[in-house]
N, C-alpha and C positions, 0 to 999 in steps of 0.2 A: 892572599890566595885562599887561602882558610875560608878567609869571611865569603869571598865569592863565591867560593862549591857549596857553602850551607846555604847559600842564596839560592843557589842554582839548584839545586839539594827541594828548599821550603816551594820554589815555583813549579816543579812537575809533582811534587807532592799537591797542589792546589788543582794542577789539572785533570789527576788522577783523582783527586775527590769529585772537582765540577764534573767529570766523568762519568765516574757511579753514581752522580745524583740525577744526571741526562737519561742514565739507561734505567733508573729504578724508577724514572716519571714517566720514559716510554713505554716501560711493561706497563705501568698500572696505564695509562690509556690504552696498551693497547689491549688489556684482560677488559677496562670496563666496556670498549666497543664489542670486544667478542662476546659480553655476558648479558651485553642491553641488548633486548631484541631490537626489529628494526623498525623505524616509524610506522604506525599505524598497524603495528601487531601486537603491542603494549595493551595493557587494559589500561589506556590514556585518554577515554572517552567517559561520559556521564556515566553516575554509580550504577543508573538502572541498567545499560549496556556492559558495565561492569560486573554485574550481580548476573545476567542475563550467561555472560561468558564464564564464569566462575561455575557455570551448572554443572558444567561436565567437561573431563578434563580434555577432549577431544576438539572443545568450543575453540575458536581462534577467528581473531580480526584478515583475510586476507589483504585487505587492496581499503584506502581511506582519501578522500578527496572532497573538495568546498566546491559548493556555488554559489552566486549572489544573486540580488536582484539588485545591486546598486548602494542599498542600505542597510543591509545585515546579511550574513554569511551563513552558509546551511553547511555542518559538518555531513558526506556521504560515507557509511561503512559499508562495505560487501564481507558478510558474518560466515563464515563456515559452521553450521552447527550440525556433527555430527556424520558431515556428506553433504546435508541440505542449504544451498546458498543462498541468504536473504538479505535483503538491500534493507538498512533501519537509516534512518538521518534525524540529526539530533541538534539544537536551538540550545545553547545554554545546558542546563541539567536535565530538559527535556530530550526524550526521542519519540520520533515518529516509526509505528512498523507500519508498511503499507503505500497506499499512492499518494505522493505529494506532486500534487498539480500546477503549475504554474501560472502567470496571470495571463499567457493565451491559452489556458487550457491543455496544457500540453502533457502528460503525467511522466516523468520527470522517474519513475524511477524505475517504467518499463522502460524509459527510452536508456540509460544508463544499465541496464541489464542486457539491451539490445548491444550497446558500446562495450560493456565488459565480455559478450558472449556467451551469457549463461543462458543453458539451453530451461526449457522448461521442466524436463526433467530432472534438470539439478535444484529445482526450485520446488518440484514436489516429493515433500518424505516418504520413503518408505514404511509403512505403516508401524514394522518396530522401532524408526526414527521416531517419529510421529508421538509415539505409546514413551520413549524415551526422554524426548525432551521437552515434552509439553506436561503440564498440570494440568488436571482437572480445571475448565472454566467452567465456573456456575452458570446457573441462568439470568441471563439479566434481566429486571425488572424495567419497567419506565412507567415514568411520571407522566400525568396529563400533558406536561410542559414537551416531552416528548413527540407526543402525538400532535400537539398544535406545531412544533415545527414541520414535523415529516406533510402535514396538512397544508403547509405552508411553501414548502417548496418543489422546485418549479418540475413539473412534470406535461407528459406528454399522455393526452388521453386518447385510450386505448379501444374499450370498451365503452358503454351507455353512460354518461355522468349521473349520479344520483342528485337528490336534493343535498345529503347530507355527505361529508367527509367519515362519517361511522358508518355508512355503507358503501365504502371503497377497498378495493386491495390495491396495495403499495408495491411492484414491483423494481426496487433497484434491480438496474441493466448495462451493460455495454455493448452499444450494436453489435461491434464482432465477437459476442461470447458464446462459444457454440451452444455452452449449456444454455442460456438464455433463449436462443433461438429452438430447441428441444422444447422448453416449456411454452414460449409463444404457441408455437404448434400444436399442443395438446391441448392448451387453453383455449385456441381463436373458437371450435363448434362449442365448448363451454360458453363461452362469449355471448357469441350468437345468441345460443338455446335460451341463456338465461338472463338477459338481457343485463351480464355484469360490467361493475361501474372498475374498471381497469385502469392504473395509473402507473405510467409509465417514468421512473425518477434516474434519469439519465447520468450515466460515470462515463469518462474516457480516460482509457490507459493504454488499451492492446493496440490501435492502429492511429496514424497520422491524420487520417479520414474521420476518424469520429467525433469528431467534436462537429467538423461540416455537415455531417449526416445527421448528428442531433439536431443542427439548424434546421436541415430540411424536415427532418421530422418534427420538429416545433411548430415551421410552416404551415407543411402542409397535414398535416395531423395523421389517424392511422392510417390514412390511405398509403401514405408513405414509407411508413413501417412495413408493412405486408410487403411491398415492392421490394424494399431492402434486403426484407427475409428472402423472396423469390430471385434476386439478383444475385446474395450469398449461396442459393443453391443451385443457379443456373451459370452461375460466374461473371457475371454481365456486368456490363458498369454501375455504379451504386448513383443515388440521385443525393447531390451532396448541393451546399448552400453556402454563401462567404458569412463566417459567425460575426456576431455583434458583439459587445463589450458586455451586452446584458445576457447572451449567452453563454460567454465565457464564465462571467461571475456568478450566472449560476452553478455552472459545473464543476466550479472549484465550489463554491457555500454546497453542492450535493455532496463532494468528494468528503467534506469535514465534519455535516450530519452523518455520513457511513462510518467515521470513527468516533463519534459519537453515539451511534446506536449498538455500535460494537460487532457491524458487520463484517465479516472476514472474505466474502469475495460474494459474486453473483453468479446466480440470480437470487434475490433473498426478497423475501417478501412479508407485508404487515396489513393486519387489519385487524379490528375491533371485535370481541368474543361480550357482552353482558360489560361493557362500557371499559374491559382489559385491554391494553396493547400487545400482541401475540405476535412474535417473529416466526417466520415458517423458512428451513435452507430449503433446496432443490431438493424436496420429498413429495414426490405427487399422491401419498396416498395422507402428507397433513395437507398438502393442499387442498387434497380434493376436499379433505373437513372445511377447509377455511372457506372454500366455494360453495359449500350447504351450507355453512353459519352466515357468509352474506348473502347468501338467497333468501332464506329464512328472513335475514333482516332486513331487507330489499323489501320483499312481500308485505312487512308487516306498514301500512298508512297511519 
């Protein structure tokens, strides 16, 4: 009888331990769930988007998602920095800030800001944003190598063709970029007047139409442009063209010369100063400079 009760005694002693050991392995999952944040708000993304978030303590991952193309997988992050929401996508230890285009041309990470909702406003900083979480960027230099690509790729001519690529201005554009369309306008009696050699290096991101409309603007050349612009300001239908594979691939190789030249948005424009490469943003009084420095060298036989 003895022996039975210490038996019976040792077995609720084993379940009262297996017990305490049930409930001290639930807390600890259930503290590490409470203390791990939640997928894709981790700095569980490349160092540089790491180092990027790390700036300030206000940085945070919202929203993280993949796309493929079949054969490798594109990590997407939607960043909160500071108020300002920026879509970065990242290959391995690499990230991309900016448009990543796909192979019909499609850019991939306005249409993804269109799906998440972010308004444009939340995408541009407030200038003590801006002054907060940005560094000084220097100026960038470029290499002749530089300039024989930008020389190289595919554009839509504008203005008068010169003999020579050193008497051209290079303007990256996006048909529906208002700012772009601001400057065509102020440019086109320049144009005219001074018989400048204008080249027009085509991006699509803001609309589903643009890439069709680069078609037709390829087409049909500036005739078609101006129509564009006059259809943007009259509302009318735009005169758009089914793209080719070889306009596609251009507008992605323009998309990745743009972050290669270290352009940040359009309209931005390039030409030749005393054999320099010179980037100009939307400032019409360096443009106007860069518009006498290629007249001048226009002029010169």
């Amino acid at each position: 009888m003895k022996l039975q009760s210490l038996r019976k005694k040792s077995f609720i002693g084993s379940l009262v331990i297996l017990a305490l050991a049930l409930l001290v392995w639930a807390v600890s999952q259930f503290n590490s769930y409470q203390t791990s944040p939640p997928s894709g708000v981790a700095n569980d993304g490349p160092p540089a988007l790491a180092t990027l978030l790390s700036s300030n303590v206000n940085n945070k991952v919202i929203q993280k998602w993949s796309v493929t193309d079949g054969s490798q997988n594109i990590t997407g992050w939607l960043v909160d920095l500071s108020g300002q929401k920026q879509i970065y996508w990242s290959i391995g230890d690499f990230v991309i800030a900016g448009g990543l285009v796909d192979a019909n041309g499609i850019n991939l990470t306005e249409q993804w800001a269109t799906t998440l909702g972010i308004s444009d406003a939340e995408r541009q900083p407030t200038q003590q944003a801006a002054q907060a979480q940005r560094a000084p960027i220097a100026q960038q230099s470029y290499s002749e190598q530089d300039w024989q690509a930008l020389s190289a790729a595919k554009y839509i001519q504008l203005g008068y063709e010169q003999g020579s690529a050193d008497k051209a201005i290079y303007v990256f554009f996006e048909p529906f970029c208002g700012a772009c369309s601001s400057l065509l306008t102020r440019l086109r009696p320049e144009i005219e007047s001074k018989k400048l050699d204008v080249r027009l290096v085509p991006l699509a991101w803001i609309s589903s139409n643009s890439v069709p409309v680069i078609q037709a603007m390829i087409d049909g050349g500036k005739d078609v442009v101006w129509k564009h612009e006059e259809a943007k300001q009259t509302k009318t239908a735009y005169v758009t063209a089914a793209p080719t594979p070889e306009t596609k691939m251009a507008i992605i190789q323009n998309s990745e010369l743009m972050g290669t030249l270290g352009i940040q948005g359009t309209p931005t424009l390039f030409y030749r100063d005393g054999g320099e490469m010179v980037k100009v943003i939307n400032n019409f009084s360096a443009i106007s400079q860069a518009i006498n420095k290629v007249n001048i060298t226009a002029s010169v036989k």
